[in-house]
Biotite code that builds the C-alpha atoms (Angstrom):
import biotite.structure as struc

atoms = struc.array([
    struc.Atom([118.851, 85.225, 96.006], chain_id="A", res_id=1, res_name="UNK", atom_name="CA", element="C"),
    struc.Atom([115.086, 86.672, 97.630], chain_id="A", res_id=2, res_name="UNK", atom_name="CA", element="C"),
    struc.Atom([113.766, 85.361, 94.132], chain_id="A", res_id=3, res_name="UNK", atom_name="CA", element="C"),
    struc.Atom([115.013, 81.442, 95.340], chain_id="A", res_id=4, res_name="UNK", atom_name="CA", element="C"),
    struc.Atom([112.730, 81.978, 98.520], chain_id="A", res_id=5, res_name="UNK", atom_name="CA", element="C"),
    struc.Atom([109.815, 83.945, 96.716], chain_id="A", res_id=6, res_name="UNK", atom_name="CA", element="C"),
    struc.Atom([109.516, 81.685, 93.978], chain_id="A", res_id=7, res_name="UNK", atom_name="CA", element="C"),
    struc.Atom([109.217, 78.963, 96.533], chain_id="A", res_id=8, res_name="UNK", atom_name="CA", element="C"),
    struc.Atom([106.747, 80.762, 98.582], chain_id="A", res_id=9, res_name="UNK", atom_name="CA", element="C"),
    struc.Atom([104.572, 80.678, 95.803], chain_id="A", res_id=10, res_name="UNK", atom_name="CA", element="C"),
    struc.Atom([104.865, 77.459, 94.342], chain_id="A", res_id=11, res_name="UNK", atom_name="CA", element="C"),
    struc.Atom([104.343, 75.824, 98.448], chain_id="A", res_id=12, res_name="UNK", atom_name="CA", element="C"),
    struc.Atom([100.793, 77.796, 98.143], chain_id="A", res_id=13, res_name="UNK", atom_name="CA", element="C"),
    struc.Atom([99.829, 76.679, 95.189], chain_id="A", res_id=14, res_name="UNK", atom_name="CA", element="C"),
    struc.Atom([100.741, 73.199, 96.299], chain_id="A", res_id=15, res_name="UNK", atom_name="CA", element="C"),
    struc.Atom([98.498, 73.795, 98.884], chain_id="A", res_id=16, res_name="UNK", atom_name="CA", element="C"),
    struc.Atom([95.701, 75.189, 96.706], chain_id="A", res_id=17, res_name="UNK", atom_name="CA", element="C"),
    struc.Atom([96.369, 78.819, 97.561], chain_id="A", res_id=18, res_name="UNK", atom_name="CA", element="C"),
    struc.Atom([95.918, 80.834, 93.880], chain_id="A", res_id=19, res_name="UNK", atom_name="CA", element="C"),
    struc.Atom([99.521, 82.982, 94.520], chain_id="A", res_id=20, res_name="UNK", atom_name="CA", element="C"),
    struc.Atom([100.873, 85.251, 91.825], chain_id="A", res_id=21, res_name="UNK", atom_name="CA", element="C"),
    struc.Atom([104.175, 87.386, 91.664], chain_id="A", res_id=22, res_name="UNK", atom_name="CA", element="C"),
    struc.Atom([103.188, 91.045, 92.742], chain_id="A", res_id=23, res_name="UNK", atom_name="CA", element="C"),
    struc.Atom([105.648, 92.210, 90.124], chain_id="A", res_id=24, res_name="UNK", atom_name="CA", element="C"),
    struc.Atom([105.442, 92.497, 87.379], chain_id="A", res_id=25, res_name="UNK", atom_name="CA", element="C"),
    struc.Atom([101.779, 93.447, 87.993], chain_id="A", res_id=26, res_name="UNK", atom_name="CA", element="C"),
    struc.Atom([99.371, 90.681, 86.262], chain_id="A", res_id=27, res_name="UNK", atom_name="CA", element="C"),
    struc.Atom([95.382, 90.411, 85.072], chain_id="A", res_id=28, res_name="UNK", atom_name="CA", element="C"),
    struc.Atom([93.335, 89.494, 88.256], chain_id="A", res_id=29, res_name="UNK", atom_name="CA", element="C"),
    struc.Atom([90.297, 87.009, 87.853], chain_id="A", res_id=30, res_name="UNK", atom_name="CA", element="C"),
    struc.Atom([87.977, 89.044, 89.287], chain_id="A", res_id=31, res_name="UNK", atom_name="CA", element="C"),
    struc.Atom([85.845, 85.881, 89.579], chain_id="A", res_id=32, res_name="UNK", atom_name="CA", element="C"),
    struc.Atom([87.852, 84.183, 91.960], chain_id="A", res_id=33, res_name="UNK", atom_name="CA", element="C"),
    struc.Atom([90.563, 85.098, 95.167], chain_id="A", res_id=34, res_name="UNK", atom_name="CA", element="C"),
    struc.Atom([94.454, 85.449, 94.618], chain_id="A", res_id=35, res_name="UNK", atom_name="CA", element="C"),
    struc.Atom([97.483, 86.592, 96.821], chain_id="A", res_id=36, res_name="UNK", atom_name="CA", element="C"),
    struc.Atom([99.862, 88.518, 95.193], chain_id="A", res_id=37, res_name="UNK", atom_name="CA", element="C"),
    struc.Atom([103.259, 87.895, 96.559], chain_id="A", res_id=38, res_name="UNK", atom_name="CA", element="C"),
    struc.Atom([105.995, 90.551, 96.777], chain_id="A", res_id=39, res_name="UNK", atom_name="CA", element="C"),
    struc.Atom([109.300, 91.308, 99.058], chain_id="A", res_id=40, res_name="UNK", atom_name="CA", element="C"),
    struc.Atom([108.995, 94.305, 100.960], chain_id="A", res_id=41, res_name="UNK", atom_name="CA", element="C"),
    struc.Atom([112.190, 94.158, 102.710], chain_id="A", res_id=42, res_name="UNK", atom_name="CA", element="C"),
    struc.Atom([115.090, 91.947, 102.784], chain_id="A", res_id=43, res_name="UNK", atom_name="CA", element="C"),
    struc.Atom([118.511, 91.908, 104.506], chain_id="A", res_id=44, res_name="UNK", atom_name="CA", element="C"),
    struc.Atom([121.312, 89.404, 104.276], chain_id="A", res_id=45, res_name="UNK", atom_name="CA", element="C"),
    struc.Atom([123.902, 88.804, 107.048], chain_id="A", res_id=46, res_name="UNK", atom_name="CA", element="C"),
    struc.Atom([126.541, 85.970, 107.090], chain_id="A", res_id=47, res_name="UNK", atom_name="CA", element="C"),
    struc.Atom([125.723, 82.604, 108.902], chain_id="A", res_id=48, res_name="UNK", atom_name="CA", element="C"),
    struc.Atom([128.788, 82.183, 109.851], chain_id="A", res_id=49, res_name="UNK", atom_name="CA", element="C"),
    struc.Atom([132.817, 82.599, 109.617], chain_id="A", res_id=50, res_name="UNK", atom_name="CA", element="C"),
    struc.Atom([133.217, 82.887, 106.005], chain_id="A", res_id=51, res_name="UNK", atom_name="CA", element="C"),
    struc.Atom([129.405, 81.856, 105.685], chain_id="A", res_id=52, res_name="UNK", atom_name="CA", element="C"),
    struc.Atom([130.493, 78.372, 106.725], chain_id="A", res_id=53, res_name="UNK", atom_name="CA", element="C"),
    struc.Atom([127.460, 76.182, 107.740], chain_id="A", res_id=54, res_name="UNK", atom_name="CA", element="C"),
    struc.Atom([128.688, 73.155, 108.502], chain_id="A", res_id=55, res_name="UNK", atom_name="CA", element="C"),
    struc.Atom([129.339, 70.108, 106.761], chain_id="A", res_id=56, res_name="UNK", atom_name="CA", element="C"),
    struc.Atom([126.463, 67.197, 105.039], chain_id="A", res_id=57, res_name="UNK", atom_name="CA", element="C"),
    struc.Atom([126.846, 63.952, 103.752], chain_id="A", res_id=58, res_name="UNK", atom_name="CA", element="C"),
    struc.Atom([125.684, 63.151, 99.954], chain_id="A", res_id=59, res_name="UNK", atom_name="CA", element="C"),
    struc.Atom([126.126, 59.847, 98.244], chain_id="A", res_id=60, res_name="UNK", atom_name="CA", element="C"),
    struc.Atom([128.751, 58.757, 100.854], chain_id="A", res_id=61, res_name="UNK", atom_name="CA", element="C"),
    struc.Atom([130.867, 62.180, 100.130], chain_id="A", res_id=62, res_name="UNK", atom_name="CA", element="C"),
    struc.Atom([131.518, 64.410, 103.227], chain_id="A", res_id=63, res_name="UNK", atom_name="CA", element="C"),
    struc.Atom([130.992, 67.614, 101.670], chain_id="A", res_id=64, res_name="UNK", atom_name="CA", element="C"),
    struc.Atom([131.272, 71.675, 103.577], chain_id="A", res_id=65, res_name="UNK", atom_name="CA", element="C"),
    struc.Atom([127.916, 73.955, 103.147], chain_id="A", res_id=66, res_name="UNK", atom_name="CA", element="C"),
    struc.Atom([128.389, 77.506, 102.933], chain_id="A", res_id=67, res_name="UNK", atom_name="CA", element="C"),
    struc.Atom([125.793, 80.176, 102.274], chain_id="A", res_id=68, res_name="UNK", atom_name="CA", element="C"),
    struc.Atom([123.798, 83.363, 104.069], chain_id="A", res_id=69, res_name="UNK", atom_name="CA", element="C"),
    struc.Atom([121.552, 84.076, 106.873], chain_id="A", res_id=70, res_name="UNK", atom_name="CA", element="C"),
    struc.Atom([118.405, 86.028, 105.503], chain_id="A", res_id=71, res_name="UNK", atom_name="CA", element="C"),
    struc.Atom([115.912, 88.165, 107.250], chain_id="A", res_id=72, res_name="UNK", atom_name="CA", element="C"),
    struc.Atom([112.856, 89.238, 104.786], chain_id="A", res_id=73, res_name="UNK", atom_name="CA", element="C"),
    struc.Atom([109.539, 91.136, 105.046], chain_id="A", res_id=74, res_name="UNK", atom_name="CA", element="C"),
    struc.Atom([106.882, 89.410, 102.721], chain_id="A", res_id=75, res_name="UNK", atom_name="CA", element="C"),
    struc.Atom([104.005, 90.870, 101.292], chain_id="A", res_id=76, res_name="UNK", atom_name="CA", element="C"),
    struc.Atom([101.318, 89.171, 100.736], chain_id="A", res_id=77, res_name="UNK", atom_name="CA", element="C"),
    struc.Atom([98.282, 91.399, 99.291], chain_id="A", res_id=78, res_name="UNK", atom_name="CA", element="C"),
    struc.Atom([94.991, 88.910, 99.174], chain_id="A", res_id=79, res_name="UNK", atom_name="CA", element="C"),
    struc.Atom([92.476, 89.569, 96.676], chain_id="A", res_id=80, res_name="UNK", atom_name="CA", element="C"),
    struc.Atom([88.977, 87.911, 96.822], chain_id="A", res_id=81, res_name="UNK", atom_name="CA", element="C"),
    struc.Atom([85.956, 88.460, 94.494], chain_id="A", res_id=82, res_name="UNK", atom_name="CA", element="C"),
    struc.Atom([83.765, 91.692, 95.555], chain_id="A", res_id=83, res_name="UNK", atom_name="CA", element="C"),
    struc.Atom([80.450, 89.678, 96.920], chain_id="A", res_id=84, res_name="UNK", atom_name="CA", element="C"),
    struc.Atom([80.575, 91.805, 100.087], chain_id="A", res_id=85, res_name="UNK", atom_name="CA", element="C"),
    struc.Atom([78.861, 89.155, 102.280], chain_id="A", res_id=86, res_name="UNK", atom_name="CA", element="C"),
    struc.Atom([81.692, 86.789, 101.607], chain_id="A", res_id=87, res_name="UNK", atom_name="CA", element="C"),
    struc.Atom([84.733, 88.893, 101.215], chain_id="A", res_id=88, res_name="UNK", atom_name="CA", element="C"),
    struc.Atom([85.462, 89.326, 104.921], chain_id="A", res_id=89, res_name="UNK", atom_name="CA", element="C"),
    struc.Atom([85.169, 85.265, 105.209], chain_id="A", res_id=90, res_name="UNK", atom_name="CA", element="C"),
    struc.Atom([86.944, 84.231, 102.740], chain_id="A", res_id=91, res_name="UNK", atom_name="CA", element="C"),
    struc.Atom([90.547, 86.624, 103.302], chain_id="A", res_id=92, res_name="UNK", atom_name="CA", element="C"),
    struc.Atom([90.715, 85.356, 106.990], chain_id="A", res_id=93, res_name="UNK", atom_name="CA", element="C"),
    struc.Atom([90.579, 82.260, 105.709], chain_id="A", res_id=94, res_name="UNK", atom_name="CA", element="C"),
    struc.Atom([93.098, 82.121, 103.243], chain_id="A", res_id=95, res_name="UNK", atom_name="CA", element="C"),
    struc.Atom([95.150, 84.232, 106.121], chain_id="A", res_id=96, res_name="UNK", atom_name="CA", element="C"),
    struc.Atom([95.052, 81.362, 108.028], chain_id="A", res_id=97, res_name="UNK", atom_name="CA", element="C"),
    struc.Atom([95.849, 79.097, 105.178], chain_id="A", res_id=98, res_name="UNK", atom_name="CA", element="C"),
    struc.Atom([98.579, 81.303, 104.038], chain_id="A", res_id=99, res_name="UNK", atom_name="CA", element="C"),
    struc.Atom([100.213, 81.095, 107.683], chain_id="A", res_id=100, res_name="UNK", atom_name="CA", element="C"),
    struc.Atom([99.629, 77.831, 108.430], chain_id="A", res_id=101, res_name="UNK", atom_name="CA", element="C"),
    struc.Atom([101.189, 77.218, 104.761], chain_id="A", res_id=102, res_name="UNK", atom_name="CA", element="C"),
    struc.Atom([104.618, 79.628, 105.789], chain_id="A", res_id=103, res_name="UNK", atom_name="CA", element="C"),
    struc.Atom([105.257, 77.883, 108.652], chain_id="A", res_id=104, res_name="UNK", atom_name="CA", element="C"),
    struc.Atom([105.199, 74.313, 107.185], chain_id="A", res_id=105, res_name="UNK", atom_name="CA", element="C"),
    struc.Atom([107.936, 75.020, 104.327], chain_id="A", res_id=106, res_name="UNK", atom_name="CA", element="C"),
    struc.Atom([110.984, 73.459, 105.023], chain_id="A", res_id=107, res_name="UNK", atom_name="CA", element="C"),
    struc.Atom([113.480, 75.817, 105.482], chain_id="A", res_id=108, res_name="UNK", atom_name="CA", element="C"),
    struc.Atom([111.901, 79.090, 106.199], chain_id="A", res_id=109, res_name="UNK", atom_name="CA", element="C"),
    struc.Atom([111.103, 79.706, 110.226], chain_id="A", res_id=110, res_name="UNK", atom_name="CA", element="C"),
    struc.Atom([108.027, 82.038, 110.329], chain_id="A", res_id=111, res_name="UNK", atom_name="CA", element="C"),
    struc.Atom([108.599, 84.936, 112.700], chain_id="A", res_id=112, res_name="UNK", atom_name="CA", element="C"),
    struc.Atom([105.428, 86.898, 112.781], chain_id="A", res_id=113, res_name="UNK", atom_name="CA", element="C"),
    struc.Atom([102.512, 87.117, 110.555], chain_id="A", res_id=114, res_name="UNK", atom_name="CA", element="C"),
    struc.Atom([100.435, 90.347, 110.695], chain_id="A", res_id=115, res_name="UNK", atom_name="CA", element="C"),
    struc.Atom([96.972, 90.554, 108.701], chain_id="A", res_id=116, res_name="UNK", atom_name="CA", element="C"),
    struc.Atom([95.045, 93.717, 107.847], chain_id="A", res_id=117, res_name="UNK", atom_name="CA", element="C"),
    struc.Atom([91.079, 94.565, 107.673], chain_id="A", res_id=118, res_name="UNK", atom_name="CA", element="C"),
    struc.Atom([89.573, 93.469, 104.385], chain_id="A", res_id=119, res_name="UNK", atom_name="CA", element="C"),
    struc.Atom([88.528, 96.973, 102.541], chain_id="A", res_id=120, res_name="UNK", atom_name="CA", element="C"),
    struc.Atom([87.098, 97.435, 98.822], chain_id="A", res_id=121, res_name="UNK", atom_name="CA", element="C"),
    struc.Atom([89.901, 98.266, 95.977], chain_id="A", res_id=122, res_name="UNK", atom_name="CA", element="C"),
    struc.Atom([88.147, 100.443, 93.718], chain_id="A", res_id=123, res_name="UNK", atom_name="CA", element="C"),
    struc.Atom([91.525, 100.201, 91.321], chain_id="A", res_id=124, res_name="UNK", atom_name="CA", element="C"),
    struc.Atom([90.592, 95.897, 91.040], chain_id="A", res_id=125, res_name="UNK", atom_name="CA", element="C"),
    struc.Atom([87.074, 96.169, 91.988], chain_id="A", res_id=126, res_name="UNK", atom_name="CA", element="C"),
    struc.Atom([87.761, 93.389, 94.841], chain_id="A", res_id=127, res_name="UNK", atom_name="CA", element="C"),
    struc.Atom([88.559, 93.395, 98.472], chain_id="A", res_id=128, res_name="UNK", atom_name="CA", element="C"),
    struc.Atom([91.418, 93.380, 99.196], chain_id="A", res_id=129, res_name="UNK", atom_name="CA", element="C"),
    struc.Atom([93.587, 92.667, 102.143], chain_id="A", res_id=130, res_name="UNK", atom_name="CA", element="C"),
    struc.Atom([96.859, 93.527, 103.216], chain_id="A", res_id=131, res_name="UNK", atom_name="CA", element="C"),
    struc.Atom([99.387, 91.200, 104.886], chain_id="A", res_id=132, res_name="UNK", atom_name="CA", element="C"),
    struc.Atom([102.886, 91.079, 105.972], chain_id="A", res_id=133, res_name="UNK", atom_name="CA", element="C"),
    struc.Atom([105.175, 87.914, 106.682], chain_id="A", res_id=134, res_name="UNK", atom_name="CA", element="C"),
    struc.Atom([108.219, 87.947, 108.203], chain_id="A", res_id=135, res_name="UNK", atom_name="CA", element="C"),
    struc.Atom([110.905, 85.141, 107.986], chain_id="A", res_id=136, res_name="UNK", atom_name="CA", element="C"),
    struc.Atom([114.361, 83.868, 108.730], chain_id="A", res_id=137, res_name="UNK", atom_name="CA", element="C"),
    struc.Atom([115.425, 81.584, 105.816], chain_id="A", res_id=138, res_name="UNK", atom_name="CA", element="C"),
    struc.Atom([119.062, 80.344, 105.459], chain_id="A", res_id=139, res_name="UNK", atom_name="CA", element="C"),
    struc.Atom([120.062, 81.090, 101.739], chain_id="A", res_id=140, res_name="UNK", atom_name="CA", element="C"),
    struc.Atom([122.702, 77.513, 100.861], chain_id="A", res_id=141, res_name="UNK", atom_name="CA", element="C"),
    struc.Atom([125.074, 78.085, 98.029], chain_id="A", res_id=142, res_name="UNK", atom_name="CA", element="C"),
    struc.Atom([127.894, 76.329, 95.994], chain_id="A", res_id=143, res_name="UNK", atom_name="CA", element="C"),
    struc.Atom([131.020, 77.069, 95.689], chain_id="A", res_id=144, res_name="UNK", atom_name="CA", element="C"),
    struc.Atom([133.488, 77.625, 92.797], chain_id="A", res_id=145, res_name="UNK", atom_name="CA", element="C"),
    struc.Atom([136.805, 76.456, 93.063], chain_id="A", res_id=146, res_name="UNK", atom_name="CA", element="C"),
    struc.Atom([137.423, 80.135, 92.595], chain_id="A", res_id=147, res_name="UNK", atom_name="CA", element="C"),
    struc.Atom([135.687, 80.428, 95.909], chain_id="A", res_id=148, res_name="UNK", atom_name="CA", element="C"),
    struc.Atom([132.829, 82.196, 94.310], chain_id="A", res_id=149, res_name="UNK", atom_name="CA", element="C"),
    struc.Atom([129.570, 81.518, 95.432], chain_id="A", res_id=150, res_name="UNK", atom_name="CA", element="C"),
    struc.Atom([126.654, 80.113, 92.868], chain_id="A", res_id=151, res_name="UNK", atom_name="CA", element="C"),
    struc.Atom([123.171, 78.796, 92.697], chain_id="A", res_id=152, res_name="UNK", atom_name="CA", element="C"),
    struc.Atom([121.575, 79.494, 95.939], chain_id="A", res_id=153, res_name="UNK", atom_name="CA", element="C"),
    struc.Atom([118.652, 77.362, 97.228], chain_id="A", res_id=154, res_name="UNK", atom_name="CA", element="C"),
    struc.Atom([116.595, 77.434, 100.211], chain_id="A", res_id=155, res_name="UNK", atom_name="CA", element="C"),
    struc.Atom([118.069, 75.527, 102.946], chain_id="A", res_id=156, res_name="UNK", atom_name="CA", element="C"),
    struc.Atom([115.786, 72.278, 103.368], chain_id="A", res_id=157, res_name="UNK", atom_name="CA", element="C"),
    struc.Atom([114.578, 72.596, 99.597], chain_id="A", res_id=158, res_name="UNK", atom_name="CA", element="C"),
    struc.Atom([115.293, 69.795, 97.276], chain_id="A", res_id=159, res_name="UNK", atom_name="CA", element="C"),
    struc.Atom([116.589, 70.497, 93.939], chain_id="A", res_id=160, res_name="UNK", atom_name="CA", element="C"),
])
């Protein structure tokens, strides 16, 4: 379920020209250029509802019931820019206010707080790097079987 919300985390950056990568598994940084490596740092799941009910939605003139889960998740998002001290420091806040002004636009996902850190040199990547944390509500919608089983969740608001 938190990869349905990372995944589209990272592809809304992208869209929006922020280079974002999946934190795990651990990938080859350009050193040449800035990146935000994307990972969950906490996540909890409560029901939206009795019996996760949502409510009910209207698709191709069918009445049909929405079910699915409340989410509450900690985001990291670990910025990496390219070790020309002079422009380090510039470019992270930057792309932290990209990267928040980004959360708070995708449909589905209500942006609760956004906390940046202090740009400092990674000796391990040889680039600066900064570390940030997003937190977010996101309502996780889900089909059901007839079994009553739920499948394929998707971020509430996302189209399929």
């Amino acid at each position: 379920m938190f990869d349905s919300v990372l995944n589209s985390v990272i592809s809304t950056l992208e869209d929006e020209g922020i280079p974002a990568v999946r934190k795990y598994p651990g990938c080859v940084l350009d050193r040449s250029t800035a990146a935000v490596a994307v990972s969950l740092k906490a996540g909890s799941i409560t029901a939206s509802g009795y019996g996760n009910y949502m409510g009910i939605y209207e698709k191709n003139g069918d009445i049909k019931e929405l079910y699915g889960h409340r989410a509450e998740l900690k985001i990291g998002m670990e910025i990496y820019t390219p070790a020309a001290a002079d422009k380090a420091e510039i470019q992270c806040t930057k792309l932290l206010n990209d990267i928040c002004s980004c959360i708070g636009g995708i449909s589905g996902v209500k942006l609760k707080s956004f906390e940046g850190g202090e740009a400092k040199y990674d000796s391990e990547t040889e680039m600066f790097r900064c570390e940030s944390t997003v937190e977010v509500t996101v309502y996780l919608v889900c089909n059901r079987e007839e079994r009553g089983r739920f499948t394929d969740f998707v971020l509430k608001g996302e189209l399929k």
